[in-house]
Every structure is written in structure tokens, then in C-alpha cells.
CHARMM-style PDB file with segment names, atoms N, HN, CA, C and O in Angstrom:
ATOM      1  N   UNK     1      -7.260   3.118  -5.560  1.00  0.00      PROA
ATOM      2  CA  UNK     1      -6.055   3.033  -6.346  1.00  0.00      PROA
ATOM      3  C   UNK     1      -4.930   3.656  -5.532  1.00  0.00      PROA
ATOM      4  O   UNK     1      -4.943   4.726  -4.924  1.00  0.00      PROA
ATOM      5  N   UNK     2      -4.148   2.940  -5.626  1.00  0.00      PROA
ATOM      6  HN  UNK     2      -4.138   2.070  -6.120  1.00  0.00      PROA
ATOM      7  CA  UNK     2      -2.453   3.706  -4.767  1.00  0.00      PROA
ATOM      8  C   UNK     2      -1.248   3.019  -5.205  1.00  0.00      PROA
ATOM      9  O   UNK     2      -1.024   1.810  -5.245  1.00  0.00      PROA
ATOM     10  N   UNK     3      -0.417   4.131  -5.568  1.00  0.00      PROA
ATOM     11  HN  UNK     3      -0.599   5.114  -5.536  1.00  0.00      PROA
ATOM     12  CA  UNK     3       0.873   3.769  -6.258  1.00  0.00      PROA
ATOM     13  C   UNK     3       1.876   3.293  -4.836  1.00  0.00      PROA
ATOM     14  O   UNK     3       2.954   2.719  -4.988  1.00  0.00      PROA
ATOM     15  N   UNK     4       1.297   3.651  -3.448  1.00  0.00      PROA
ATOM     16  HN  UNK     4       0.421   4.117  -3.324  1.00  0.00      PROA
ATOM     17  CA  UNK     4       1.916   3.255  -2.224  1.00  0.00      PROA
ATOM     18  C   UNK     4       1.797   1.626  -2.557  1.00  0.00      PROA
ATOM     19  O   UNK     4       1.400   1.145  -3.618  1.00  0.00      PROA
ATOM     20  N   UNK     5       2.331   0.762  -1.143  1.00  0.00      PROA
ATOM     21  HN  UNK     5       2.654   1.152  -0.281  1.00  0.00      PROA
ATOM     22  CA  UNK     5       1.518  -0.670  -0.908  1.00  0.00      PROA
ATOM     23  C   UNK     5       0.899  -0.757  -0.138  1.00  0.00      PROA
ATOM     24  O   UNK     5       0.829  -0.199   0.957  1.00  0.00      PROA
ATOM     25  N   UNK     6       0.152  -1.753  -0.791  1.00  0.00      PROA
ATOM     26  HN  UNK     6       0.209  -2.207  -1.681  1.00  0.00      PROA
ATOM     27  CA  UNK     6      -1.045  -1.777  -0.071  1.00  0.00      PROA
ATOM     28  C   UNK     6      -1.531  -1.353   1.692  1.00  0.00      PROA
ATOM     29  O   UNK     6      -2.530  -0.862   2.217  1.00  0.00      PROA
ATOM     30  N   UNK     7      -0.422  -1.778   2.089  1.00  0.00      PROA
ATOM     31  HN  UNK     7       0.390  -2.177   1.662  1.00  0.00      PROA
ATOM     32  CA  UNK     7      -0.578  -1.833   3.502  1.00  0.00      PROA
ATOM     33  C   UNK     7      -0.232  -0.498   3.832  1.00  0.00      PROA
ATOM     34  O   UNK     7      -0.803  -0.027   4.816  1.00  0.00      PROA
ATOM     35  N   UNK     8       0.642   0.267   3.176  1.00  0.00      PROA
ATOM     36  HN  UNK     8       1.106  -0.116   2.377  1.00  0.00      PROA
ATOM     37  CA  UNK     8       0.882   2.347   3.658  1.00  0.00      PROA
ATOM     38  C   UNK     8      -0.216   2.421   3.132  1.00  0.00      PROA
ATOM     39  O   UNK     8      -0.926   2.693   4.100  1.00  0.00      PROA
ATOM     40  N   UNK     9      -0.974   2.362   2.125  1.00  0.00      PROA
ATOM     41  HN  UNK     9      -0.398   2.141   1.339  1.00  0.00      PROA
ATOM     42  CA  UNK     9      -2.669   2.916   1.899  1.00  0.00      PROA
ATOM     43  C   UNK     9      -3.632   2.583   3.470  1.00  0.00      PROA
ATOM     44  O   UNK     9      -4.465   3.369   3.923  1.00  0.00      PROA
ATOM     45  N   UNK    10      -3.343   1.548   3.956  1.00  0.00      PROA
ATOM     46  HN  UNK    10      -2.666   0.911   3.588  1.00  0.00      PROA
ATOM     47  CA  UNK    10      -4.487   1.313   5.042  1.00  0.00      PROA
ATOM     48  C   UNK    10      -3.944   1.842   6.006  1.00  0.00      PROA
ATOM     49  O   UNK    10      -4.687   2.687   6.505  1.00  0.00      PROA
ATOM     50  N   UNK    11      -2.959   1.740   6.525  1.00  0.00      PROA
ATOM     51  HN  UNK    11      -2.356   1.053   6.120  1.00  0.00      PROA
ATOM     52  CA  UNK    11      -2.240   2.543   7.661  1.00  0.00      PROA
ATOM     53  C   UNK    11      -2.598   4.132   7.561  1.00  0.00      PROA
ATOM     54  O   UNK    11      -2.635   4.821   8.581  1.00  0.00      PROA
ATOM     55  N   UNK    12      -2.872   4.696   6.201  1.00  0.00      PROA
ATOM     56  HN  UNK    12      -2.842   4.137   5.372  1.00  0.00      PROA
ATOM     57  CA  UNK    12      -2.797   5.865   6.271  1.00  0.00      PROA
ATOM     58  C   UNK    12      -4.731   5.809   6.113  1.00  0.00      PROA
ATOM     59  O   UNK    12      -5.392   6.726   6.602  1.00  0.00      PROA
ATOM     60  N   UNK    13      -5.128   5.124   5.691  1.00  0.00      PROA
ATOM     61  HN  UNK    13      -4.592   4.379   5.294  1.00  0.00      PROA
ATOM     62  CA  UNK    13      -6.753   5.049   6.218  1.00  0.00      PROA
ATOM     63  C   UNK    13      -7.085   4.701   7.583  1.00  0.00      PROA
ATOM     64  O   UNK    13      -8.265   4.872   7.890  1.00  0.00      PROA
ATOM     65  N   UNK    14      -6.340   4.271   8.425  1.00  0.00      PROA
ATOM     66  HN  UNK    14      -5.382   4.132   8.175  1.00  0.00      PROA
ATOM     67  CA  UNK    14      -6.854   4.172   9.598  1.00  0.00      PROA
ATOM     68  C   UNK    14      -6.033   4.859  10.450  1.00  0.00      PROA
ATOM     69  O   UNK    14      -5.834   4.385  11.568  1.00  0.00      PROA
ATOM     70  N   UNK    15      -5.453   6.026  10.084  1.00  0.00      PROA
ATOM     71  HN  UNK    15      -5.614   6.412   9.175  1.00  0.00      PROA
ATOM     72  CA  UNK    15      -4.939   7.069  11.167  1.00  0.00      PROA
ATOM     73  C   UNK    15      -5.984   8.374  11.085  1.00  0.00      PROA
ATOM     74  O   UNK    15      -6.476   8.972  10.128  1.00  0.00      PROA
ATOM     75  N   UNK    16      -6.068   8.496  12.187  1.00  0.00      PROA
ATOM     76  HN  UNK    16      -5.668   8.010  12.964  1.00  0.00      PROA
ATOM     77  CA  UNK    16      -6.609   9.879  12.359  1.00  0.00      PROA
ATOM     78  C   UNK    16      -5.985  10.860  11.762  1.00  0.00      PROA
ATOM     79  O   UNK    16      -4.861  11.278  12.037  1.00  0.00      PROA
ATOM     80  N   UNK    17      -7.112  11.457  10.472  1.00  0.00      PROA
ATOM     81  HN  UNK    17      -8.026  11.118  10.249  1.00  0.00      PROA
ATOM     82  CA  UNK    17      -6.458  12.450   9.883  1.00  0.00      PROA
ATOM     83  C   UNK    17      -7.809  13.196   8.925  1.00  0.00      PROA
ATOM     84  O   UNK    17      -8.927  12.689   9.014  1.00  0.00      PROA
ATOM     85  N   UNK    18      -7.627  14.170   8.212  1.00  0.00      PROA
ATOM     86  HN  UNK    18      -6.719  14.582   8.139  1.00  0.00      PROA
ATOM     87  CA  UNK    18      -8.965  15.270   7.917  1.00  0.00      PROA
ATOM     88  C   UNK    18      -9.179  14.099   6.745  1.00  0.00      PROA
ATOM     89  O   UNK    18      -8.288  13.299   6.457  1.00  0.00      PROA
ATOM     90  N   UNK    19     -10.538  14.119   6.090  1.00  0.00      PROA
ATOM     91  HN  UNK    19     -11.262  14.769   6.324  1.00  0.00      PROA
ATOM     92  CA  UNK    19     -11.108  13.116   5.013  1.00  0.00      PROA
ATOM     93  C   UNK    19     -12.225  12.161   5.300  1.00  0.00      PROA
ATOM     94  O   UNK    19     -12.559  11.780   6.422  1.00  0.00      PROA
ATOM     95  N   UNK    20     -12.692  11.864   4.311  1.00  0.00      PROA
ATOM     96  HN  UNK    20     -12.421  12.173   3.399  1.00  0.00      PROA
ATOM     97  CA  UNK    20     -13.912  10.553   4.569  1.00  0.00      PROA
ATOM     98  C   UNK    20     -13.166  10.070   5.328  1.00  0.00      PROA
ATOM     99  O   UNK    20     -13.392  10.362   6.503  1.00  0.00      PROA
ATOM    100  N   UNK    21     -11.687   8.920   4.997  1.00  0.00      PROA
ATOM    101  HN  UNK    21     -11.503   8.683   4.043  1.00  0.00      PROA
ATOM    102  CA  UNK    21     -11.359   7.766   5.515  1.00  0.00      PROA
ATOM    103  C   UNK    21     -10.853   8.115   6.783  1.00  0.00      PROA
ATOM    104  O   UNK    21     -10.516   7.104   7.399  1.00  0.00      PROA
ATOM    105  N   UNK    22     -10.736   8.791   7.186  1.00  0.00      PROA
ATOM    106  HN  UNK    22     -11.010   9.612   6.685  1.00  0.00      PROA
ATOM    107  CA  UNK    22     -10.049   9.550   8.915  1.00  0.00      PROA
ATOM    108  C   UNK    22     -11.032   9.287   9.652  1.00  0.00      PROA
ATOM    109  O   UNK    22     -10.717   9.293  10.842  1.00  0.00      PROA
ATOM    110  N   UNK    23     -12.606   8.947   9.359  1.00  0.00      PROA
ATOM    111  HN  UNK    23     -12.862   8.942   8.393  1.00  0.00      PROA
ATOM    112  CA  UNK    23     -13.522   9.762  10.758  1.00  0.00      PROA
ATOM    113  C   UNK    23     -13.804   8.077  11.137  1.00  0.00      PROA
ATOM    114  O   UNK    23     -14.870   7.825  11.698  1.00  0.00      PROA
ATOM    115  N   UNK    24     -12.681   6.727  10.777  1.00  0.00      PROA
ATOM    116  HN  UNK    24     -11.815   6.933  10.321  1.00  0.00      PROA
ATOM    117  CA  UNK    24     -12.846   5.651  11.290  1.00  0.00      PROA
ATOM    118  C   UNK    24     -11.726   5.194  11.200  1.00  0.00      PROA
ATOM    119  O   UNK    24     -11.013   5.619  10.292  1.00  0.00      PROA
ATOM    120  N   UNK    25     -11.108   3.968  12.307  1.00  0.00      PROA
ATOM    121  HN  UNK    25     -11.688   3.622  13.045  1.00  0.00      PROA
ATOM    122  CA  UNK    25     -10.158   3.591  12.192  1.00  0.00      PROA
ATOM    123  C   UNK    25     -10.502   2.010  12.395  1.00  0.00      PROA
ATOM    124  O   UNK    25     -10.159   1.417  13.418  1.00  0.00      PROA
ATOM    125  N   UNK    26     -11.232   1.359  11.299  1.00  0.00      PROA
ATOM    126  HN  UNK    26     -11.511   1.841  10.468  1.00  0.00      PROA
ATOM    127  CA  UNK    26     -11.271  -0.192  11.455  1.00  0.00      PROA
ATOM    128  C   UNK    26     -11.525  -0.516   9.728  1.00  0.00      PROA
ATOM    129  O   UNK    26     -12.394  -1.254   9.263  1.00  0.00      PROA
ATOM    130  N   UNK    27     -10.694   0.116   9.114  1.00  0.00      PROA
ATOM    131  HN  UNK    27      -9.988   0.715   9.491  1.00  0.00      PROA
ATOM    132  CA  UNK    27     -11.035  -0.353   7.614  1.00  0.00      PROA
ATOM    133  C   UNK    27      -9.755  -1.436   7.708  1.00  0.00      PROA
ATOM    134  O   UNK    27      -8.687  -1.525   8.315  1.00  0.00      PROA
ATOM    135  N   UNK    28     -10.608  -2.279   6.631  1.00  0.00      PROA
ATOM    136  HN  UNK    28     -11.475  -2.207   6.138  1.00  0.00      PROA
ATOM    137  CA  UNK    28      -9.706  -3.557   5.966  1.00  0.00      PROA
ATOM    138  C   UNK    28      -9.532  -3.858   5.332  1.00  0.00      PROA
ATOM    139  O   UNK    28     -10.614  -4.444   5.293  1.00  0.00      PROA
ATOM    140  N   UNK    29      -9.005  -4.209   4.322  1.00  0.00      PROA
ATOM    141  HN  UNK    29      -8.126  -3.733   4.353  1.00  0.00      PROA
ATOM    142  CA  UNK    29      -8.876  -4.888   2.521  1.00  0.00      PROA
ATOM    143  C   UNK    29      -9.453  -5.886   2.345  1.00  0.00      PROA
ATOM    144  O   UNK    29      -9.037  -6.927   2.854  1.00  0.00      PROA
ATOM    145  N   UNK    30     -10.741  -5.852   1.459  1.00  0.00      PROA
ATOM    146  HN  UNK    30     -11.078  -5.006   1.045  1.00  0.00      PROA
ATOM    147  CA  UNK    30     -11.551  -6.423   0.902  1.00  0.00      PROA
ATOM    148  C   UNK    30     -11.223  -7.472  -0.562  1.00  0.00      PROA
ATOM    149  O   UNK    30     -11.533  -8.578  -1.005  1.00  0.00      PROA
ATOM    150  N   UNK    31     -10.731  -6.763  -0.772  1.00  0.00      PROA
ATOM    151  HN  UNK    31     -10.479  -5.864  -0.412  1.00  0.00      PROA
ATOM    152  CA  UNK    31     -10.356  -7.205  -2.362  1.00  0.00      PROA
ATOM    153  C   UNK    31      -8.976  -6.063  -3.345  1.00  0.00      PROA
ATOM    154  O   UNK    31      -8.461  -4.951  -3.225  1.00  0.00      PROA
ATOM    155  N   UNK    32      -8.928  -6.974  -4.054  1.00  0.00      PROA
ATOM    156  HN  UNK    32      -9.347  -7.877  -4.151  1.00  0.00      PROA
ATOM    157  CA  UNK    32      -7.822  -5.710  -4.851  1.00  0.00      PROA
ATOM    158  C   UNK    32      -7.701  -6.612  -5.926  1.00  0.00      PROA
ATOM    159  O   UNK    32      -7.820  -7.828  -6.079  1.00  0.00      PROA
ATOM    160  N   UNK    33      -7.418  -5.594  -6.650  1.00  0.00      PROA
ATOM    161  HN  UNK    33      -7.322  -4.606  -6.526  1.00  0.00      PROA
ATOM    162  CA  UNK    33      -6.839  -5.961  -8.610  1.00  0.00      PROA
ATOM    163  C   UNK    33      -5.648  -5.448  -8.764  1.00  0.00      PROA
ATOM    164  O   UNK    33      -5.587  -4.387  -8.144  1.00  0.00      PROA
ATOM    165  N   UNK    34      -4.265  -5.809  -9.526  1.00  0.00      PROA
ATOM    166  HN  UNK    34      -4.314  -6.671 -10.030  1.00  0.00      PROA
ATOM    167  CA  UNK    34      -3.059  -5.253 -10.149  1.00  0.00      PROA
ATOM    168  C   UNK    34      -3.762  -4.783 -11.854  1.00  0.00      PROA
ATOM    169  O   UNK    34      -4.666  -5.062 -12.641  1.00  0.00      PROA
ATOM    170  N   UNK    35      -2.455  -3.799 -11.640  1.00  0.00      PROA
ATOM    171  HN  UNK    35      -1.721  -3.572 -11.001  1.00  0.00      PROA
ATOM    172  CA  UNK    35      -3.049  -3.119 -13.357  1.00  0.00      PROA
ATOM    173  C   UNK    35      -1.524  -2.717 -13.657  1.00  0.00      PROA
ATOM    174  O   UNK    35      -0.748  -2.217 -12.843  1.00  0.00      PROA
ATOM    175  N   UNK    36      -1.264  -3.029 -14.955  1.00  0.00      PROA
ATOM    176  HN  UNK    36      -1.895  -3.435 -15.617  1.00  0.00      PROA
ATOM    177  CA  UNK    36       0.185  -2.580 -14.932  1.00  0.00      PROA
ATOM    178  C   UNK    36       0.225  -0.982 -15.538  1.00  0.00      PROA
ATOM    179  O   UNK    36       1.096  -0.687 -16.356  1.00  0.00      PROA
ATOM    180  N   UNK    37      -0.892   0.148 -15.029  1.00  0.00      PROA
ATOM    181  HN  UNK    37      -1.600  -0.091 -14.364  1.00  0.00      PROA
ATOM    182  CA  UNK    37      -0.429   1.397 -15.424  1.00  0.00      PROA
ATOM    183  C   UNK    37      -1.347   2.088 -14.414  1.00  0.00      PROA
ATOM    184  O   UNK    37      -2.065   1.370 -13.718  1.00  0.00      PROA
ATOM    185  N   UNK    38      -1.387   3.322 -14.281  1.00  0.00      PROA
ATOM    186  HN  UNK    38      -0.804   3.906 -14.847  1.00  0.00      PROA
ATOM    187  CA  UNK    38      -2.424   3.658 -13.483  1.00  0.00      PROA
ATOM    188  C   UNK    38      -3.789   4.213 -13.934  1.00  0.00      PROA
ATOM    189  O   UNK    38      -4.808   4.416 -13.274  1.00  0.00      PROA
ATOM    190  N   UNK    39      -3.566   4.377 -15.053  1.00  0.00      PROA
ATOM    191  HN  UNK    39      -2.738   4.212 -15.590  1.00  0.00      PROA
ATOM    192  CA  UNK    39      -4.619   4.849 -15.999  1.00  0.00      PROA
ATOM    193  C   UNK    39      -6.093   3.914 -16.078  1.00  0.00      PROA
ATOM    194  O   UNK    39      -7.294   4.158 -15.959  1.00  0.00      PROA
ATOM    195  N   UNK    40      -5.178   2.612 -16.373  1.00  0.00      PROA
ATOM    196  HN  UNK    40      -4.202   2.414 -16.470  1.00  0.00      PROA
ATOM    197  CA  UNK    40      -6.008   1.437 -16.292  1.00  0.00      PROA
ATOM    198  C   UNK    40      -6.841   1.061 -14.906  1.00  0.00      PROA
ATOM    199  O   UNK    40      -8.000   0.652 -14.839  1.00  0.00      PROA
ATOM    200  N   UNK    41      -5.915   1.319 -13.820  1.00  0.00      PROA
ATOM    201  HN  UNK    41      -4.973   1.652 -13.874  1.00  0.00      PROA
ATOM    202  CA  UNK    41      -6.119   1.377 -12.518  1.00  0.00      PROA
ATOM    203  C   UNK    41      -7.409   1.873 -12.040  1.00  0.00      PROA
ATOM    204  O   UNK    41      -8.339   1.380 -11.401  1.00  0.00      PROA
ATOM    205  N   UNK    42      -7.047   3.511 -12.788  1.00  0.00      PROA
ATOM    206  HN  UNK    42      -6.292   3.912 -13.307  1.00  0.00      PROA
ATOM    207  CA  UNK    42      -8.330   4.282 -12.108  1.00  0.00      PROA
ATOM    208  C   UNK    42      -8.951   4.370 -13.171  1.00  0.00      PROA
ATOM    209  O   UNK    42      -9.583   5.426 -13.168  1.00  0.00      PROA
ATOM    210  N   UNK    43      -9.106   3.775 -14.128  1.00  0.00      PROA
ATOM    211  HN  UNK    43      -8.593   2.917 -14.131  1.00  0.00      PROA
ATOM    212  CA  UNK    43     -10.520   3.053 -15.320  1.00  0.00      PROA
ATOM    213  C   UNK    43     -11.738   2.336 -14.217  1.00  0.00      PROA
ATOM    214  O   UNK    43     -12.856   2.624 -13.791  1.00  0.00      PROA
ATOM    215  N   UNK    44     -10.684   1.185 -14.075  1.00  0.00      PROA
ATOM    216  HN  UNK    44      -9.776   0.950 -14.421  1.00  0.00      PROA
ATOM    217  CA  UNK    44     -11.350   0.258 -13.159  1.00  0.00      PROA
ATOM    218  C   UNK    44     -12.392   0.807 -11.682  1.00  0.00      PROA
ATOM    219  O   UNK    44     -13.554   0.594 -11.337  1.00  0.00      PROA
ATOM    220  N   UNK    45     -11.327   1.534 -11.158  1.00  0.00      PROA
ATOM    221  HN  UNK    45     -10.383   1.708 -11.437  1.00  0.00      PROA
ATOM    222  CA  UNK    45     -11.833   2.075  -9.929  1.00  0.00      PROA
ATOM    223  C   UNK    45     -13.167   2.913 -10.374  1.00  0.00      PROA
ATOM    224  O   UNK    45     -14.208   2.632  -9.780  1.00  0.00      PROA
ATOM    225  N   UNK    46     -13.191   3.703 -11.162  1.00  0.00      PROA
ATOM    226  HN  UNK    46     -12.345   3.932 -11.644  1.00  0.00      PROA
ATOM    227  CA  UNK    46     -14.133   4.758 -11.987  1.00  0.00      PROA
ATOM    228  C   UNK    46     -15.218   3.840 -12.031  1.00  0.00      PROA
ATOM    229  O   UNK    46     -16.281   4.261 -11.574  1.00  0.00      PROA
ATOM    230  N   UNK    47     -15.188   2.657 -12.487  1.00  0.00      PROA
ATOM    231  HN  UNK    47     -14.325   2.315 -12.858  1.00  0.00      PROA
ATOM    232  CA  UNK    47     -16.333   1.603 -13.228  1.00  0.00      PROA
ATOM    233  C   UNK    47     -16.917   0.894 -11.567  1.00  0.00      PROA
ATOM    234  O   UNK    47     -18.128   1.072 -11.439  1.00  0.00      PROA
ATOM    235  N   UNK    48     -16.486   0.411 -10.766  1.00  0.00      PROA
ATOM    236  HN  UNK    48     -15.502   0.266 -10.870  1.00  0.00      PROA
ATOM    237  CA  UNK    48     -16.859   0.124  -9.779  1.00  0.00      PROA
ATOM    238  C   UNK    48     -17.532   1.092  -8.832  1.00  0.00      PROA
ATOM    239  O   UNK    48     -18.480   0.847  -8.085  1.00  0.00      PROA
ATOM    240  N   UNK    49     -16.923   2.164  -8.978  1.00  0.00      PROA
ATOM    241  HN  UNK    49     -16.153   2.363  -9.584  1.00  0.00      PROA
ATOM    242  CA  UNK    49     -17.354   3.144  -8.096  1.00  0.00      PROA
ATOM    243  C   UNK    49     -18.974   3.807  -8.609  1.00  0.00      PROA
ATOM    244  O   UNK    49     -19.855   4.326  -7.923  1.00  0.00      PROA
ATOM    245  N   UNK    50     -18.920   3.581  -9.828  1.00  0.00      PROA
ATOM    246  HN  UNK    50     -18.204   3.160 -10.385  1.00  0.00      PROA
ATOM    247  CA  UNK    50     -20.037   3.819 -10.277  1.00  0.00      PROA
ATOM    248  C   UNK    50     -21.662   2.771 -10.797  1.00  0.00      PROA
ATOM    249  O   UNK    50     -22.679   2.741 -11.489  1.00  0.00      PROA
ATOM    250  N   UNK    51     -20.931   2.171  -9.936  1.00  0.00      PROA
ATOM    251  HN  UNK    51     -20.104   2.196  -9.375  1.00  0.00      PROA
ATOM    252  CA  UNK    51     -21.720   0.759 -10.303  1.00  0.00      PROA
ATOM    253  C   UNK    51     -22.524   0.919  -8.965  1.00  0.00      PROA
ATOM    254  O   UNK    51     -23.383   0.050  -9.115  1.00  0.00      PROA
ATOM    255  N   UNK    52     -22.753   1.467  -7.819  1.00  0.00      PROA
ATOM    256  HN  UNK    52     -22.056   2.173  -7.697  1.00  0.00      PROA
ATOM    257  CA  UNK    52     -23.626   2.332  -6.726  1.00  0.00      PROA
ATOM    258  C   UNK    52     -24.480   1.099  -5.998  1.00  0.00      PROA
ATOM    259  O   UNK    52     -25.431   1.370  -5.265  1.00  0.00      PROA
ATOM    260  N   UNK    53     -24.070  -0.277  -6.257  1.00  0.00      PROA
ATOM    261  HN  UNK    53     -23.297  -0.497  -6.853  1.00  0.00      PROA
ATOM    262  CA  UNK    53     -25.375  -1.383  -6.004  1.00  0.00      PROA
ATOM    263  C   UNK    53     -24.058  -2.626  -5.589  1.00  0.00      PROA
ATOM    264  O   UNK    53     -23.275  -3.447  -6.068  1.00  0.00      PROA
ATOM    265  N   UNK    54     -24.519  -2.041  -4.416  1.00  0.00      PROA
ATOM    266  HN  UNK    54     -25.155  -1.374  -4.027  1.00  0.00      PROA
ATOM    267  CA  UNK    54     -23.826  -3.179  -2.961  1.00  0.00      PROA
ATOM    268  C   UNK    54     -23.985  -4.545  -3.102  1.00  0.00      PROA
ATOM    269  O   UNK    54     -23.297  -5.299  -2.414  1.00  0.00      PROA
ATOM    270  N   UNK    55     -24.812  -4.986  -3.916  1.00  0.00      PROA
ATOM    271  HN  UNK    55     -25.371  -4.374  -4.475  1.00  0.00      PROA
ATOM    272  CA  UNK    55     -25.181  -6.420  -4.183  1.00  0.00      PROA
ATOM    273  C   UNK    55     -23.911  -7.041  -5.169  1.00  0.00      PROA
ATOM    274  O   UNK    55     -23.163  -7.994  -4.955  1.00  0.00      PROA
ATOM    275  N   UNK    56     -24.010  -5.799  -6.706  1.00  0.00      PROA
ATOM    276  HN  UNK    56     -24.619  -5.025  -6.880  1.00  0.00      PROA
ATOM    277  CA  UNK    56     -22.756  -6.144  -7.436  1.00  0.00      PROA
ATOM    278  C   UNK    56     -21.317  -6.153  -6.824  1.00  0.00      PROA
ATOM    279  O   UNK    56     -20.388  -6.822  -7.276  1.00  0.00      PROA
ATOM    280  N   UNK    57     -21.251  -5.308  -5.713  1.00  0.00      PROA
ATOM    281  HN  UNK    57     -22.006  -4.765  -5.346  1.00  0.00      PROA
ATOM    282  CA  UNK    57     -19.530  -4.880  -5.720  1.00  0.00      PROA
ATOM    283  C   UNK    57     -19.832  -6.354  -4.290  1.00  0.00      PROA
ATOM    284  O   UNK    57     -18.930  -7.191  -4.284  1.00  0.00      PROA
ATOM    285  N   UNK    58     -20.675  -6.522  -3.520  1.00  0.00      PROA
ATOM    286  HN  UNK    58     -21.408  -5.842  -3.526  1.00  0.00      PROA
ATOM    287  CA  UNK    58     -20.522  -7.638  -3.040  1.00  0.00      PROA
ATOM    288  C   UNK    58     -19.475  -9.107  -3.739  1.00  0.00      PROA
ATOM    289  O   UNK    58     -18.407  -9.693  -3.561  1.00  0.00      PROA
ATOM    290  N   UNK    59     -20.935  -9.112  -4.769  1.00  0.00      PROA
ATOM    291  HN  UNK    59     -21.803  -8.636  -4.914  1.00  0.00      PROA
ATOM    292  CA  UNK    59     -20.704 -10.264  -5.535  1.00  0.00      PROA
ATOM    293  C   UNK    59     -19.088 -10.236  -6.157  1.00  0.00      PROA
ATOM    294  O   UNK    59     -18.412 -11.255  -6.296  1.00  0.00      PROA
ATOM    295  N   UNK    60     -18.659  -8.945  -6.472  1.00  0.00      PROA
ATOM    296  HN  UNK    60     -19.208  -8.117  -6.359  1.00  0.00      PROA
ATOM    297  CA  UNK    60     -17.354  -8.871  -6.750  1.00  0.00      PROA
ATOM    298  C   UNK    60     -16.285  -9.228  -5.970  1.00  0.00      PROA
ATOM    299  O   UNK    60     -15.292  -9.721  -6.504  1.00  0.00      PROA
ATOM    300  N   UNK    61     -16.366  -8.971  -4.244  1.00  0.00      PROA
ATOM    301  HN  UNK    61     -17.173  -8.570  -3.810  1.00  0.00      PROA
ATOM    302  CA  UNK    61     -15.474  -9.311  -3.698  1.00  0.00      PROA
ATOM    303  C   UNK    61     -15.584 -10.750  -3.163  1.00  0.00      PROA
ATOM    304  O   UNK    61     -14.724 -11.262  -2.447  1.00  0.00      PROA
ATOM    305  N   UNK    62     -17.027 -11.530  -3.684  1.00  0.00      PROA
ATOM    306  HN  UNK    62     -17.725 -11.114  -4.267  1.00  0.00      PROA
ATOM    307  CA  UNK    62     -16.479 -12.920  -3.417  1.00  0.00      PROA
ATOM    308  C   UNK    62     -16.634 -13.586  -4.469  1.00  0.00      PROA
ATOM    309  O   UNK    62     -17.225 -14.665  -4.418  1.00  0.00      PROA
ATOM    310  N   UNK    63     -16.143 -13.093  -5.634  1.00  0.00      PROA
ATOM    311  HN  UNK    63     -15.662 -12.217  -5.675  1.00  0.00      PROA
ATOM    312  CA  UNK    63     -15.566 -13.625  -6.997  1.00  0.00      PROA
ATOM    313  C   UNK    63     -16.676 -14.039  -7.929  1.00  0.00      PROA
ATOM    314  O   UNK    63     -16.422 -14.466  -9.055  1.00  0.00      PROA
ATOM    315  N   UNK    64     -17.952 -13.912  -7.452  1.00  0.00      PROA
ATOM    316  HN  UNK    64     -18.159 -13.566  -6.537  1.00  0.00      PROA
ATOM    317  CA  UNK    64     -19.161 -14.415  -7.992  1.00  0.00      PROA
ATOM    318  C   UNK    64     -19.770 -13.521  -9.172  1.00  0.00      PROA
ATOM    319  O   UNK    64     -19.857 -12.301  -9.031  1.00  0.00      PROA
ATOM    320  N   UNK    65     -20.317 -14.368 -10.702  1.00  0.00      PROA
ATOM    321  HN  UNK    65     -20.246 -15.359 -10.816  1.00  0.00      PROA
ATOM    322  CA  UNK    65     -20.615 -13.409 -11.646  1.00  0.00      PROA
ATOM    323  C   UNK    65     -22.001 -12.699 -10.854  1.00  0.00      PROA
ATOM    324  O   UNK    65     -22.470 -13.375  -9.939  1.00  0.00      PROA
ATOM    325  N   UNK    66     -22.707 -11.309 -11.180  1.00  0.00      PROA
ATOM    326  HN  UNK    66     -22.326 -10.760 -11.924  1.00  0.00      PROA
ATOM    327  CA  UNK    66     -23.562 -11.066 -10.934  1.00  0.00      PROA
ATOM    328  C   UNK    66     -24.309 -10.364 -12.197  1.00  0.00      PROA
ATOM    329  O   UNK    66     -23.976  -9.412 -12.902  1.00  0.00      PROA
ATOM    330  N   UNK    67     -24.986 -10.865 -12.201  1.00  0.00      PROA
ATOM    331  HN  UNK    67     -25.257 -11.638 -11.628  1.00  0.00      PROA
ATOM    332  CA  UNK    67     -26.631 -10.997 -13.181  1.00  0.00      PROA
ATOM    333  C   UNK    67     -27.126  -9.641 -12.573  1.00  0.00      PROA
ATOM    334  O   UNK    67     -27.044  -8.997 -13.619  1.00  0.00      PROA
ATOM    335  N   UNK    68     -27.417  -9.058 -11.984  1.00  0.00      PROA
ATOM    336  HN  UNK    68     -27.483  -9.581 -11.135  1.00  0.00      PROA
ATOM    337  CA  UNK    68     -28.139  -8.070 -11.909  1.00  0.00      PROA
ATOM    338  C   UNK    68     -27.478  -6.375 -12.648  1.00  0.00      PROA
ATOM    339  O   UNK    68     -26.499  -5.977 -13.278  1.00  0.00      PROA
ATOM    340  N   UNK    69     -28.626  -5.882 -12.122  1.00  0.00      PROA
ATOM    341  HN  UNK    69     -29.422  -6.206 -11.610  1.00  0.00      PROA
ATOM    342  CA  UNK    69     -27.988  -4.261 -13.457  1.00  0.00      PROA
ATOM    343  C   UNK    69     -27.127  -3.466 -12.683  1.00  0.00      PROA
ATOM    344  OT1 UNK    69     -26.605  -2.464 -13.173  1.00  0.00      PROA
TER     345      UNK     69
END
């Protein structure tokens, strides 16, 4: 989630700097959702992030329903 755009969020993920996203500099945008508040925003993010199964958040970024738990 970032109230920046999109593209100052990755610029600032792929600069060398202290954090998870610092100790690499080849991240790319996968996917993204608009939310018109941020609350809603980081609902969403919360629910994905906790969904822990690479198969679902796969299936998510190539638009596909996924059946599994």
C-alpha cells in the first residue's frame, strides 16, 4: 500500500537503503488494486498478506479464480 505513485514506491524499493526491500535491487510490479481510502487499502493488503500460499497470490496476479484454501 502507498499513498506515493506507484513508481516513487519502487524507486524507493530498489535503492539501497536499511529494510527487507533494500537488501535487493530488481523488484517489479506485479499487480496492483485502487481503493478509494486507505483503510480499505490496507484491509486488502492485510487479507493477501495473510493468505501465506504462493499458489493463491499467484493465481491472483494472473487474474485466475483459485479453488484452493
Amino acid at each position: 500500500m502507498t499513498s506515493d505513485s506507484i513508481d516513487e514506491r519502487l524507486r524507493r524499493h530498489n535503492t539501497n537503503h536499511k529494510g527487507f526491500t533494500g537488501k535487493a535491487s530488481d523488484w517489479e510490479i506485479a499487480y496492483t488494486e485502487l481503493y478509494q481510502s486507505k483503510s480499505e487499502a490496507y484491509s486488502r493488503e492485510r487479507l493477501v498478506k495473510s493468505w501465506k500460499s504462493r499458489k493463491r497470490i499467484e493465481a491472483l496476479i494472473r487474474g485466475a479464480k483459485f479453488s484452493g484454501s
